[in-house]
C-alpha positions in Angstrom: 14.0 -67.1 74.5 15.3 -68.2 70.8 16.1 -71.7 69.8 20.2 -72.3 70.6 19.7 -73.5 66.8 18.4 -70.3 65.4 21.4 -68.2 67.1 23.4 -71.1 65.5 22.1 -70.7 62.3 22.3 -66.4 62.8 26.1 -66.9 63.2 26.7 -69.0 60.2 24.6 -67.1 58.1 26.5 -63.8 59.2 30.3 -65.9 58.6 29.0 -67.2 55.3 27.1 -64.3 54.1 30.2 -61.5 55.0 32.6 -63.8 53.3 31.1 -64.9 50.2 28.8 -62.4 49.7 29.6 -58.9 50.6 33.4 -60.1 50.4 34.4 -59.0 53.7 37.8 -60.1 55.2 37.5 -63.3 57.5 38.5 -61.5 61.0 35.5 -59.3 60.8 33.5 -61.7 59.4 34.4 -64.1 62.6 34.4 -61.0 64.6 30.7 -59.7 63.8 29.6 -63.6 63.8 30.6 -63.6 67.7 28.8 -60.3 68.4 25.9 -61.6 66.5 25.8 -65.0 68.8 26.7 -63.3 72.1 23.6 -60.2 71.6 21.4 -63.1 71.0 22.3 -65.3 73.6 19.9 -64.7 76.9 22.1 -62.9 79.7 21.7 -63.6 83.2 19.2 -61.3 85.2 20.4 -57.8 85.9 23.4 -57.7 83.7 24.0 -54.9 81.1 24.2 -55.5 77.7 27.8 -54.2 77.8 28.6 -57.7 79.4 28.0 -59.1 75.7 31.1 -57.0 74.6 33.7 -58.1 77.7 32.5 -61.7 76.7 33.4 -61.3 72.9 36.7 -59.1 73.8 37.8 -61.6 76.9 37.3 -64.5 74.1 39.7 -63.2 71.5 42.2 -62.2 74.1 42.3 -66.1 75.4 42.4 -67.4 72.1 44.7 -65.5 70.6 47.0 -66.1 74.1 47.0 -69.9 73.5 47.9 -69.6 70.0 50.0 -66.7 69.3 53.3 -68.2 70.0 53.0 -71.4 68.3 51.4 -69.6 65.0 54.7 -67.1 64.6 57.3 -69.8 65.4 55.8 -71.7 62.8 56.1 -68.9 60.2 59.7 -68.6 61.0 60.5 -71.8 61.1 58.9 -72.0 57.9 60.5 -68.9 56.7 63.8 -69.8 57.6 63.6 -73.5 56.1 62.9 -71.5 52.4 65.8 -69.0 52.8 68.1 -71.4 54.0 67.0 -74.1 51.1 66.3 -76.3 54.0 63.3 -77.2 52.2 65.6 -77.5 49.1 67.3 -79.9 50.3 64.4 -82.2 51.7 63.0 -82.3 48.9 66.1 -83.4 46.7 66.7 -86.0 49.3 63.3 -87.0 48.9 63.7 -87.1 45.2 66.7 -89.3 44.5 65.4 -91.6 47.4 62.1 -92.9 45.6 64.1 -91.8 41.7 62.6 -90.7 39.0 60.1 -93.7 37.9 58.6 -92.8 41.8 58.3 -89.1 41.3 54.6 -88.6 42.1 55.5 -90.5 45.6 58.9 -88.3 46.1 55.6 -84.9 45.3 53.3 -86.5 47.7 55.7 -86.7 50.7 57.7 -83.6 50.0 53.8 -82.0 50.3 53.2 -83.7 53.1 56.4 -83.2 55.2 57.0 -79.8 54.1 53.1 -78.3 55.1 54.0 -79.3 58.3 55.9 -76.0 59.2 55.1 -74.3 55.7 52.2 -72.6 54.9 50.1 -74.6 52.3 50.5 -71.8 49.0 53.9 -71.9 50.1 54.8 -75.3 49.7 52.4 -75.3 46.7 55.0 -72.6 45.1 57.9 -74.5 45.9 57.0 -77.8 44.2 54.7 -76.9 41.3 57.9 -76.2 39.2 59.7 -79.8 40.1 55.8 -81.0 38.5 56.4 -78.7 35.3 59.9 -79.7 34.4 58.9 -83.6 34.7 55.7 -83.1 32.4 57.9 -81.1 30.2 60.5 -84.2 30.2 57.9 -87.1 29.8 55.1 -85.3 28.7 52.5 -87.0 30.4 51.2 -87.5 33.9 50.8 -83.9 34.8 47.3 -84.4 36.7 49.0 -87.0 39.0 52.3 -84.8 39.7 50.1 -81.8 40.3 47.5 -83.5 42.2 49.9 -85.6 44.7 51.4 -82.3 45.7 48.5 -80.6 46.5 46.6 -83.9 48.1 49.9 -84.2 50.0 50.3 -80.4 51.4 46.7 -80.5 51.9 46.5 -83.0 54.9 49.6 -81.4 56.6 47.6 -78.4 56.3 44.1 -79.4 58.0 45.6 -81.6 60.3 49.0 -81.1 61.8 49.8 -78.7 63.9 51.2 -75.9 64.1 48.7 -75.1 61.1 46.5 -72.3 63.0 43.2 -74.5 62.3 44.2 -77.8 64.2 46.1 -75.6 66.4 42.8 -74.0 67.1 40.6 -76.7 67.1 42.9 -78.9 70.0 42.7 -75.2 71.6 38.6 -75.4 71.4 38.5 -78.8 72.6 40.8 -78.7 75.0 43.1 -81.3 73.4 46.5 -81.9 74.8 48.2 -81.1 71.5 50.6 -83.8 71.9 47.7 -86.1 72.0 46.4 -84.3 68.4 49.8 -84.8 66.9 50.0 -88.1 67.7 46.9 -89.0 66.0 46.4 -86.6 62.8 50.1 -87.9 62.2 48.8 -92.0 62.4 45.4 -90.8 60.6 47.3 -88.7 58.1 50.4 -90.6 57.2 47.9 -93.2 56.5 46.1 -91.5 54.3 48.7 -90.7 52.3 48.8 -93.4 49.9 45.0 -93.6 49.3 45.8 -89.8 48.4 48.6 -91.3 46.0 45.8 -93.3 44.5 43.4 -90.6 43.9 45.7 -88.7 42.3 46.3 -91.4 40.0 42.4 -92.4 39.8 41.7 -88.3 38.7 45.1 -88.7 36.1 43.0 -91.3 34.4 39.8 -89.1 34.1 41.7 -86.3 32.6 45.3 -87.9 30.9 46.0 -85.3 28.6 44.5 -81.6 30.0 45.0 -78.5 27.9 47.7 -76.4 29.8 48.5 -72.7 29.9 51.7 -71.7 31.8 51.6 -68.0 32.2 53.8 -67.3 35.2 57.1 -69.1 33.9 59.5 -66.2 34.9 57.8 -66.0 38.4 60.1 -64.9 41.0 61.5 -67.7 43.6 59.9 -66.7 46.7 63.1 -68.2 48.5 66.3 -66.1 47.6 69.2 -68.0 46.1 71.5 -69.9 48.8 74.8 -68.5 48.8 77.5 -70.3 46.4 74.9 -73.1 45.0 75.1 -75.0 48.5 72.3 -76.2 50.5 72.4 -77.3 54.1 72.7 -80.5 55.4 70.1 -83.3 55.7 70.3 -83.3 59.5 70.2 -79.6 59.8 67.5 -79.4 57.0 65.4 -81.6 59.1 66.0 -80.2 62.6 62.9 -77.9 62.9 60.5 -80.2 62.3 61.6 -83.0 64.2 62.8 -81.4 67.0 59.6 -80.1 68.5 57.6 -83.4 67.1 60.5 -85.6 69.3 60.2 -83.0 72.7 56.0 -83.1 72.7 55.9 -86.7 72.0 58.4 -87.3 75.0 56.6 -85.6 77.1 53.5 -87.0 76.1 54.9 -90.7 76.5 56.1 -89.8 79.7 52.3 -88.6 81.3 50.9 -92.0 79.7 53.3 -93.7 81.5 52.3 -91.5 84.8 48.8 -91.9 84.1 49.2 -96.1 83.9 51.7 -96.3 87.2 54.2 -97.3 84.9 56.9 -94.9 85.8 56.9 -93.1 89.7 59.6 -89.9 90.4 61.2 -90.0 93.5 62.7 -86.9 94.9 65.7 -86.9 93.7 64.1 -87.2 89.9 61.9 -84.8 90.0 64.2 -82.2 88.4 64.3 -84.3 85.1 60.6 -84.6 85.1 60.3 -81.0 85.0 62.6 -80.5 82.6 61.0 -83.2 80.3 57.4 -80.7 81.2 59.0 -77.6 80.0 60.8 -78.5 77.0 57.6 -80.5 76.0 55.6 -77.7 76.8 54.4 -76.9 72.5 55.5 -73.5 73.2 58.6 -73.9 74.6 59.0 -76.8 71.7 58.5 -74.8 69.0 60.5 -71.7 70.2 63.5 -74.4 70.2 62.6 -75.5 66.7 62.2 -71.3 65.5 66.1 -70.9 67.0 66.9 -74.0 65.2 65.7 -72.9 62.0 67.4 -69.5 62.1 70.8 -70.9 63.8 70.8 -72.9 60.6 69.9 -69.7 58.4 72.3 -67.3 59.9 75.2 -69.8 59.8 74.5 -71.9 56.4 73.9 -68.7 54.2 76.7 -65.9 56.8 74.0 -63.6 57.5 74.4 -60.5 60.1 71.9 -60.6 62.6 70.8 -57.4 61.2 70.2 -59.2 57.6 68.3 -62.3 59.4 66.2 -60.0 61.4 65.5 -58.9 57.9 64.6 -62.5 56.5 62.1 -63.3 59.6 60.4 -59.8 59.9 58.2 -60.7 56.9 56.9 -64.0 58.7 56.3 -62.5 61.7 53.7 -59.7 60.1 52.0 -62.6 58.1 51.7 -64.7 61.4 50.0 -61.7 62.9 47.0 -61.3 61.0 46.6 -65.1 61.2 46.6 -65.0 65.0 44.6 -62.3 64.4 42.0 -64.5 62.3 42.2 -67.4 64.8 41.5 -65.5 67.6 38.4 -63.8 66.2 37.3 -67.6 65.1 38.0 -68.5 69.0 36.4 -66.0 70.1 33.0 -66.5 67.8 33.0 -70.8 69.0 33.6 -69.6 72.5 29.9 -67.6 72.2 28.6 -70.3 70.7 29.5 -72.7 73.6 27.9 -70.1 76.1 24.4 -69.9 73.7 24.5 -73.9 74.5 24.0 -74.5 71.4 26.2 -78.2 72.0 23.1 -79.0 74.7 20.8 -78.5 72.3 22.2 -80.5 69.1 23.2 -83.1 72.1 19.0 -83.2 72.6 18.8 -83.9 68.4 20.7 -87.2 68.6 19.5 -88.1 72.1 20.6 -91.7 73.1 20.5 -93.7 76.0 24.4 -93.6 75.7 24.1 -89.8 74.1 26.0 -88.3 71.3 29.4 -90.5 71.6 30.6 -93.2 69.3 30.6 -93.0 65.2 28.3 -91.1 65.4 29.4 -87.8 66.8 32.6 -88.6 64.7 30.8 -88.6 61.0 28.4 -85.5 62.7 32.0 -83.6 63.3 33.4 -84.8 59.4 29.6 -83.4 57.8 30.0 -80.0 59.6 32.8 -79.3 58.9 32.6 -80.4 55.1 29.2 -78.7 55.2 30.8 -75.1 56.0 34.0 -75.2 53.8 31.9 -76.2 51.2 29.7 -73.3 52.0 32.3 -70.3 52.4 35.5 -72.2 51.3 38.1 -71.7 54.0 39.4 -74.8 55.8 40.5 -73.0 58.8 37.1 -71.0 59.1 35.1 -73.9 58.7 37.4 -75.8 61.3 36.8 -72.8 63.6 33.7 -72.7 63.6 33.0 -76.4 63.7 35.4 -76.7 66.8 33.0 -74.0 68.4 30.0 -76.1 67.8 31.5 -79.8 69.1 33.2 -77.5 72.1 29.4 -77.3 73.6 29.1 -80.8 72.7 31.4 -82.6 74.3 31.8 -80.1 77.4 27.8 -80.3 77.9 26.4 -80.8 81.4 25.9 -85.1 81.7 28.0 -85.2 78.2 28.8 -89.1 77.9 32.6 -90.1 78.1 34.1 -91.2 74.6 34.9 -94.4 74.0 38.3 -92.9 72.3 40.4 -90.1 72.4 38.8 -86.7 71.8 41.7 -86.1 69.3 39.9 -88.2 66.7 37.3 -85.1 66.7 39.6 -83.2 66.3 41.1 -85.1 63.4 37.5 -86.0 62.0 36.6 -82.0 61.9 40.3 -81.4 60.0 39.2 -84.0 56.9 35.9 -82.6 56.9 37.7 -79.0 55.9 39.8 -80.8 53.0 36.3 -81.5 51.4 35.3 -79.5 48.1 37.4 -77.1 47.4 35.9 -75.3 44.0 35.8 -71.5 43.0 35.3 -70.4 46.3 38.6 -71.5 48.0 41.7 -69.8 47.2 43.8 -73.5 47.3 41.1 -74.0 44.0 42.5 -70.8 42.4 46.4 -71.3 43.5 45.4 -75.3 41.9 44.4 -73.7 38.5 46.3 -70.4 38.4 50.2 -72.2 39.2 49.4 -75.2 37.8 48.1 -73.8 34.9 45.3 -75.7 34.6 41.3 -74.9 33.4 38.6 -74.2 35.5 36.2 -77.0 34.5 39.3 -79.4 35.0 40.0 -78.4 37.8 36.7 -79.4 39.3 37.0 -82.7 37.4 40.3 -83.2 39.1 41.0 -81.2 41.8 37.1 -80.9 43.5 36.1 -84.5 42.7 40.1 -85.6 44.0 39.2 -83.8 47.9 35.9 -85.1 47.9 37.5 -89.1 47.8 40.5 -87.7 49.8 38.2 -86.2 52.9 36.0 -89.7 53.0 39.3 -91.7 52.8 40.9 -90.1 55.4 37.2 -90.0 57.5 36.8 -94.2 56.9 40.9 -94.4 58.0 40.1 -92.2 61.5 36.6 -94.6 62.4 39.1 -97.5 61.9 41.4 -96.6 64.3 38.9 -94.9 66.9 37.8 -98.5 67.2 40.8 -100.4 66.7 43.1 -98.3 68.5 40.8 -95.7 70.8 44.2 -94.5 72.5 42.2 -93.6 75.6 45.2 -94.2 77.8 46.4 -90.7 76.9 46.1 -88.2 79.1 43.4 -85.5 78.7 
């Protein structure tokens, strides 16, 4: 019977080597990692080896049946919020709110907010130019403006849901994912200004960098908004804080339940099950998606035949990153039946057992260990949420001290560490903002690595200070 560590080990090796060495796309890669694991995981006596198949197939399908929804509203909502110039507009408001003398704080929040319901490159695309045209005013700072977008965007986009790799990861662990957005949003808009400071710390190391701007006639990847106008603040913001607002009540109201604090009687029931099903993250984000095209399809007079047009392109990009996450479900889910969380659980065996700090900085160095490795966040969150799923759902696994979201959070800064030639957010960093490889790893590389441990010493903090364990689970 093999080690649990050595089948570990086999489906790493198989993610890493398929990706960065034979160059093969991530869903196979995920896909052949979970065949790998599940062959080489004992089956129970008399059972065919076909069983190893059913377990891989019956995987994806659950995975990709938890996720699906929420991943393609996201991508329309984010769709829609470009082609309206809802994000436009947040980002002017943004602007003339902290003025010109604050621009790198009015970059670092724009990136923040928007990579909440926009995909990262996306939102990198969007604000890279507001970064040019300031260095091309003041001539200096470009590091700082460049690097606060991209510090911004990227702990939106390894954090906050509905970005498929938190999604997945509260999906792994069995999270309630209002409990996730509560705390990657306390964790993360915390962050935030350390960010702002590391993007000025790596401006100091590299002041005046040697620039090459070869894509200035690059097409908008958001079409013009009809007559010059943009929508309004309130509608602009809709999408994304109408499905924050619906999960959080919901989530407020089953702490409240879960403390005695507030009791339905009969003739209140009906409210509480509205408050379930509009909380419900589905439901929530399907409300947010109609928001976001209501606002298209009035702001810029579309036919419903022309908005069908404007969404269709979101959807297809949403499946093959359902797709993706599904496949990376479906490889953590055989790596919780090889027991390989048992048998790590034996390597750091405790009288109180893997809990604590510990199994917080163990979730951060895994995490950082594989996107460092193979240099995808949301493979290396996968795949870490498939390792801590054994770990914490382990036969006699101690209760935690805090909420399990803080795993969850812990594996998500983990993934922002190192990104260098072998991430694509490394290549979009050098390649849009115009900037050389070796600076790049001076600035950008060097910047994640400070950001990742900032973020990491910001979630211990508050797993001790504030363990939230009142939530429900």
């Amino acid at each position: 019977m093999l080690d649990p560590l050595i089948i570990l080990l086999a489906g790493v090796l198989t993610v890493l080597g398929m990706i960065t060495v034979l160059r093969v796309n991530a869903l196979l890669s995920l896909l052949s990692a979970a065949f790998v694991v599940s062959f080489l995981t004992p089956l129970e006596p008399g059972q065919a080896w076909n069983v190893n198949v059913q377990n891989v197939s019956d995987a994806f399908g659950k995975t990709a049946g938890s996720i699906g929804v929420l991943i393609v509203m996201g991508a329309v909502i984010g769709k829609c919020m470009l082609d309206s110039g809802s994000a436009d507009r947040i980002i002017r408001f943004l602007m003339s709110l902290f003025g010109e003398r604050l621009i790198s704080v009015a970059l670092i929040s724009s990136g923040y907010i928007l990579s909440i319901p926009v995909f990262y490159d996306t939102t990198f695309y969007l604000l890279v130019p507001i970064a040019r045209s300031v260095y091309k005013t003041i001539r200096k700072n470009y590091i700082l403006y460049l690097t606060a977008i991209g510090f911004g965007a990227t702990l939106s986009h390894t954090l906050i849901p509905p970005t498929p790799g938190p999604l997945l990861v509260a999906g792994e662990l069995k999270i309630p994912l209002g409990n996730v957005m509560l705390v990657s949003l306390l964790v993360g808009t915390c962050t935030v200004p350390f960010a702002l400071g590391i993007a000025f710390l790596v401006n100091r190391i590299l002041p005046n960098p040697e620039i090459h701007f070869e894509d200035e006639q690059r097409e908008n990847p958001a079409p013009p908004v009809p007559g010059g106008t943009l929508p309004s603040l309130f509608a602009a913001f809709i999408p994304i804080l109408l499905p924050v607002f619906l999960i959080a009540v919901q989530t407020t109201v089953e702490m409240l339940e879960k403390g005695k604090i507030l009791v339905w009687s009969d003739s209140t029931l009906i409210l509480r099950n509205a408050i379930n099903l509009f909380g419900n993250a589905q439901v929530a984000l399907i409300l947010a998606a109609v928001a976001a095209m209501t606002v298209l399809y009035r702001h810029c007079k579309l036919s419903l035949r022309k908005l069908e047009q404007h969404i269709e392109p979101a959807i297809i990009s949403a499946g093959m990153i359902v797709l993706i996450t599904a496949a990376g479900g479906a490889f953590g889910k055989m790596l919780q039946q090889a027991k390989i969380g048992e048998r790590i659980q034996d390597l750091f065996k405790s009288e109180q057992g893997l809990t604590g700090i510990v199994l917080l900085l163990l979730a951060f160095g895994v995490a950082a260990m594989l996107k460092t490795a193979q240099g995808s966040s949301t493979t290396a969150m996968i795949t870490t949420a498939g390792i801590f799923s054994g770990i914490l759902f382990a036969e006699n696994a101690p209760e935690l001290p805090y909420n399990t979201a803080y795993v969850a959070v812990c594996v998500g800064l983990g993934s922002c560490v190192t990104g260098w030639m072998n991430d694509s957010g490394f290549w979009l960093f050098c390649r849009m903002g115009g900037v050389k490889e070796t600076d790049a790893l001076k600035t950008w590389t060097f910047g994640l690595v400070l950001l990742g441990c900032s973020g990491l010493v910001i979630a211990l903090i508050f797993s001790q200070i504030l363990p939230l364990t009142s939530l429900p689970e």
